[in-house]
N, C-alpha and C positions, 0 to 999 in steps of 0.2 A: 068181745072185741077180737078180729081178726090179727093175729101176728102175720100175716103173709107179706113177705116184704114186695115194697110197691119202688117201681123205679122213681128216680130222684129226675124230675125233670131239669130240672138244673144241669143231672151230669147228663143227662142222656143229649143234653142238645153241648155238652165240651163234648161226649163222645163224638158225636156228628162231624163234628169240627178237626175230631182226629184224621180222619178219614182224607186229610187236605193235609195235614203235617208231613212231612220229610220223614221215612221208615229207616234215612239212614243215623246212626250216631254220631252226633257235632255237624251236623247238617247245620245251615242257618239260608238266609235266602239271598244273601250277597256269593255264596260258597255256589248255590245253585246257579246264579245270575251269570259268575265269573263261569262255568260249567258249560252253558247256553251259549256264551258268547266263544268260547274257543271250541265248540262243535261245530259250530257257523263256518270257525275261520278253518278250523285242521279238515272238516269236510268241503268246503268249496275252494280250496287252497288244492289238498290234494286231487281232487277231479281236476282243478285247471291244468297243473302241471304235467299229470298224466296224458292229458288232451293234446297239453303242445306238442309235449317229447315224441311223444309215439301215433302220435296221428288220433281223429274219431270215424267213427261211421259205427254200422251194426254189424259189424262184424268185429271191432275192438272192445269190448266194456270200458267205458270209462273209470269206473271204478264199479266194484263188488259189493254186494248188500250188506254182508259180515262187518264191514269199515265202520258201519251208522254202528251197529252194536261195538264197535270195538270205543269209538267214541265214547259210546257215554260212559266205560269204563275208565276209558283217559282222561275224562274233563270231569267229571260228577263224583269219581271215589280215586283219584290219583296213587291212593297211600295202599290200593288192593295189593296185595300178592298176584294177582290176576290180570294186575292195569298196565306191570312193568312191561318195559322195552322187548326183554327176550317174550316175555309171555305172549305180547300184541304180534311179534314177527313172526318167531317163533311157531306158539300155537295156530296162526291161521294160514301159513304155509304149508307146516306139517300136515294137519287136516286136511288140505286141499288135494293135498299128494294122496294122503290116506281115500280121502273119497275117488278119484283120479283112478286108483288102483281098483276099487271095488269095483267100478263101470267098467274096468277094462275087461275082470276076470268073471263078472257074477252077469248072468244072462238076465237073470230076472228082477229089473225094477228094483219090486217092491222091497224083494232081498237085500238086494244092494244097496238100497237108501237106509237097511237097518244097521248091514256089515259096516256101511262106510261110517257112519258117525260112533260108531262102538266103535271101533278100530282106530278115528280120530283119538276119542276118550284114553285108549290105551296107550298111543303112541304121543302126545299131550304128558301124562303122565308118568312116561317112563324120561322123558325130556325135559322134566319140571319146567314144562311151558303150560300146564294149564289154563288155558283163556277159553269161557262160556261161546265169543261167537266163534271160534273153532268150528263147532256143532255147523253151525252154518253153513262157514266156508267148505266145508263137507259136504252139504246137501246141495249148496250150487254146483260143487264140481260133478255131481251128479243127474240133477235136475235143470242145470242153467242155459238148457236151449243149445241148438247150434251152433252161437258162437264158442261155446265152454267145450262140445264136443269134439270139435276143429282144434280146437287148440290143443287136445290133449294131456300130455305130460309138462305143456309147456303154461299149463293153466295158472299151476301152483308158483311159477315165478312171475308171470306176467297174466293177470294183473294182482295176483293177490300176495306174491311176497312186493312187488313195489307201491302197491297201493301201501304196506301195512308200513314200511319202511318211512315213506314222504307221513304219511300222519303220524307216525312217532317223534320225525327230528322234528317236525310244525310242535307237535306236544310239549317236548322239551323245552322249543324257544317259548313260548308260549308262559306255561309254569313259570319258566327264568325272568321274564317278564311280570308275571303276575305277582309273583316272590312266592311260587309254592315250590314244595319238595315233590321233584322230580325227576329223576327216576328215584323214588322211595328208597330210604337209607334208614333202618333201623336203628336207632341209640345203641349202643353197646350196652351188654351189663358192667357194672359198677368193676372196676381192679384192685386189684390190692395194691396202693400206689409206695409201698415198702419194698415189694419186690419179693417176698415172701408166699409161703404156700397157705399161707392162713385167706380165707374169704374175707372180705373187703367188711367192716363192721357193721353196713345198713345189710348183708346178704344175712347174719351171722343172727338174727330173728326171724320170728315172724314166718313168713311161708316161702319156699326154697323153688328153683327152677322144674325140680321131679316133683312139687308138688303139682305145677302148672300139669306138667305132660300129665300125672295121673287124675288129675281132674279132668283135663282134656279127653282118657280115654276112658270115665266114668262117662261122660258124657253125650257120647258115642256119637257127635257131631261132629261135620267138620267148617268150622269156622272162618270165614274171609278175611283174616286177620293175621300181620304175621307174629310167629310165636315171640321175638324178643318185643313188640309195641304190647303184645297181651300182658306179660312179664309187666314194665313199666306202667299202660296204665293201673295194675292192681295195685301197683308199689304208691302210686300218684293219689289215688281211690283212698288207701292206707292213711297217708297223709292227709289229707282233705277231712276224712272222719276224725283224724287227732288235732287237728287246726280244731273242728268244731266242739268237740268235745272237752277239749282243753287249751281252749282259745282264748281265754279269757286275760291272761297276763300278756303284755304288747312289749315291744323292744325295748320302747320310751321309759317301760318300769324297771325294767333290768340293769340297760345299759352301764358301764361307766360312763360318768362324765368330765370326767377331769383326765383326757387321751393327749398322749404323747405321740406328737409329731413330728414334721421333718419335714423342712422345704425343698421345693425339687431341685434347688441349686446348690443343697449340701453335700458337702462330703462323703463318703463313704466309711469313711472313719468317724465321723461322727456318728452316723448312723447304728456302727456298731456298741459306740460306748451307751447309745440311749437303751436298746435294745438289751445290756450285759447291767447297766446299772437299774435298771424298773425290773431287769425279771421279764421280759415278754417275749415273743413270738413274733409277733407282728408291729409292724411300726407304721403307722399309715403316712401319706406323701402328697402335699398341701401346695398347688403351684401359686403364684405370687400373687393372687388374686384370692385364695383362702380357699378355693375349693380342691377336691379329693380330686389327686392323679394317678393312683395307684397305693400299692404297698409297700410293704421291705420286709426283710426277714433276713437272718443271717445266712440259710441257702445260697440267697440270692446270692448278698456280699460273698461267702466263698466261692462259689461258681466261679462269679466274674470278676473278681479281684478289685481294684482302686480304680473305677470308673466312672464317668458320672451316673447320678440316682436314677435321672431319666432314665438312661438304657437299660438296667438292671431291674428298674421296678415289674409287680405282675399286676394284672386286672385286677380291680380289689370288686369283695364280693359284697352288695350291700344292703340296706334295708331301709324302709320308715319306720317310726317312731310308734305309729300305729297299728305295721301288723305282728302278727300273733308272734310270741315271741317260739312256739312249736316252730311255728313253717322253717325254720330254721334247723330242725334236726336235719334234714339229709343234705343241709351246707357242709355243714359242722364235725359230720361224719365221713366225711368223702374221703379222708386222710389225705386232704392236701391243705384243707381251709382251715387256718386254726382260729380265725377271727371274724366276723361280718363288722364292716364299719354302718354305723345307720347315719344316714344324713339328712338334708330337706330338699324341697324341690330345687335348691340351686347349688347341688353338692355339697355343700358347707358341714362339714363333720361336727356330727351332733352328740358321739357319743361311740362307744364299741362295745359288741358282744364275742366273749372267748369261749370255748370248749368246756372251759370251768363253770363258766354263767351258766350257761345253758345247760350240765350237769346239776349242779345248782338248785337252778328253778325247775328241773323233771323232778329231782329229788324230793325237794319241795311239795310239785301237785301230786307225788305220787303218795306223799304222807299226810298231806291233805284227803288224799280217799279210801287213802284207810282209817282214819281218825272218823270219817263223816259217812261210811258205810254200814248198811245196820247189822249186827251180831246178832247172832240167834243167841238167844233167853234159854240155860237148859232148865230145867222142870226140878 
């Protein structure tokens, strides 16, 4: 009998099908749809206004080919390094000049269509404006017919720094609209919210920022991503495999149930005796209607002295009953949180998890897998 392995027709016809998926990561087809529809409005929006402001005919471009490419980095990957504001102006101005230059100085063509876009590349680069239709906007200032040649040195601000400028503020309202992040703002890494020189506790395992760059330059790519969302998803990645792997206890089992409160029309002085006689940290804040309005914590009361609870309260941080009672370590960690309240779907405090809990129940699973891991047997 033959061992040659035979294709699984099964997979070969999901292969097929790949072939029609999104090659980007957290692609979905409402992300694409929203993408389509603001390249519609940021490309037929910016041609109109250029048209009005500045006249048409054949001898104006209404707008510049590089634009389409610039688009579908503004509407399809917003979060690039490559999609930002400076990089969209930025890179396809600079380019324009760079190619503009080589036509002026290089007699020969062919030459010049290769100085101009290397020369884009380097001067993109040294400008941390990296943007791909750059290249482009290059080869038009070079190749784009008599009316780019007429224009000369005045190519690169008209039309191609204003073309780039009207499809970025369209972008922005656009996103702001749609409720995406735009112009892309990295998370920050984690602080050490003490004030001190020590790394924040979630930094203080596990794999470090120079491990990032030294993987990065193991890897000898370079990656469309910027380096602090790299950082965050691995850390998120992290968490996700310990949700699954030791997911199995839920907030509902841990919790306290028997939580000490505080209506939001209490005193502040009372607040503190609750907080100094149970021992705790945090005091959750119950508006007249029994659902969660927040926290307390003695900070608070010292900060702001004898005023009402409403003003002084913070965002409380919280949870269902059902999820994993892990997905809580980098709450819990942050050095500001020292409690998650869990509640139901109509806020109604169901219960609290502290810093201790949650020590607690790691300590727990982690003595759990050593008690249930198997020993090697010596001989």
């Amino acid at each position: 009998m033959s061992n040659v392995a035979r294709p699984d027709r099964q997979s070969g016809k999901s292969s097929g099908f790949r072939l029609f998926r999104p090659i980007l990561a957290g692609a979905t087809l409402r992300e694409r749809l929203i993408a389509c529809l603001g390249a519609l409005a940021g490309i037929t929006l910016t041609g109109l206004i250029c048209g009005l402001v500045f006249g048409q005919g054949p001898h104006i471009p209404l707008i510049v080919a590089p634009m389409g490419a610039s688009a579908v980095l503004l509407f399809a990957v917003p979060a690039s390094p490559l999609a930002q504001p400076w990089s969209i102006i930025g890179g396809n101005t600079i380019s324009a000049f760079m190619g503009v230059l080589a036509a002026h100085f290089i007699p020969n063509p062919v030459m010049a269509i290769g100085v101009g876009v290397s020369l884009a590349i380097a001067a993109m680069s040294l400008t941390r404006s990296l943007h791909p239709p750059g290249g482009a906007a290059a080869l038009t200032a070079l190749i784009g017919g008599p009316a780019v040649t007429s224009a000369g040195f005045l190519f690169p601000l008209f039309p191609v720094c204003v073309n780039s400028v009207i499809l970025v503020a369209l972008g922005i309202v656009f996103h702001k609209i749609s409720r995406r992040n735009y112009p892309h703002v990295p998370v920050g890494a984690p602080v050490n919210a003490h004030g001190t020189a020590d790394l924040p506790a979630p930094l203080r395992v596990g794999f470090t920022p120079e491990d990032v760059d030294a993987a990065l330059v193991d890897l000898h790519e370079t990656l469309d991503i910027d380096r602090a969302d790299l950082d965050r998803l691995l850390r998120e990645v992290e968490l996700r495999a310990l949700v699954r792997t030791r997911g199995d206890l839920t907030c509902g089992e841990v919790m306290s149930r028997d939580v000490v409160t505080i209506g939001i029309a209490g005193s502040a002085e009372r607040a503190r005796e609750l907080l100094i006689a149970h021992n705790i940290r945090t005091l959750p804040v119950v508006d007249g209607g029994g659902q969660l309005a927040g926290t307390l914590g003695l900070r608070e009361l010292t900060l702001h002295g004898e005023v009402g609870i409403g003003q002084v309260m913070s965002e409380a941080r919280t949870a269902r009953p059902d999820d994993p009672i892990v997905a809580l370590a980098s709450t819990l960690t942050d050095g500001r949180t020292h409690a998650v309240i869990v509640v139901d779907q109509d806020r109604r405090v169901l219960g609290i998890i502290t810093q201790t809990d949650l020590l607690a129940t790691l300590t727990r699973l982690l003595s759990a897998k050593a008690v249930t891991s198997p020993v090697a047997v010596l001989a």
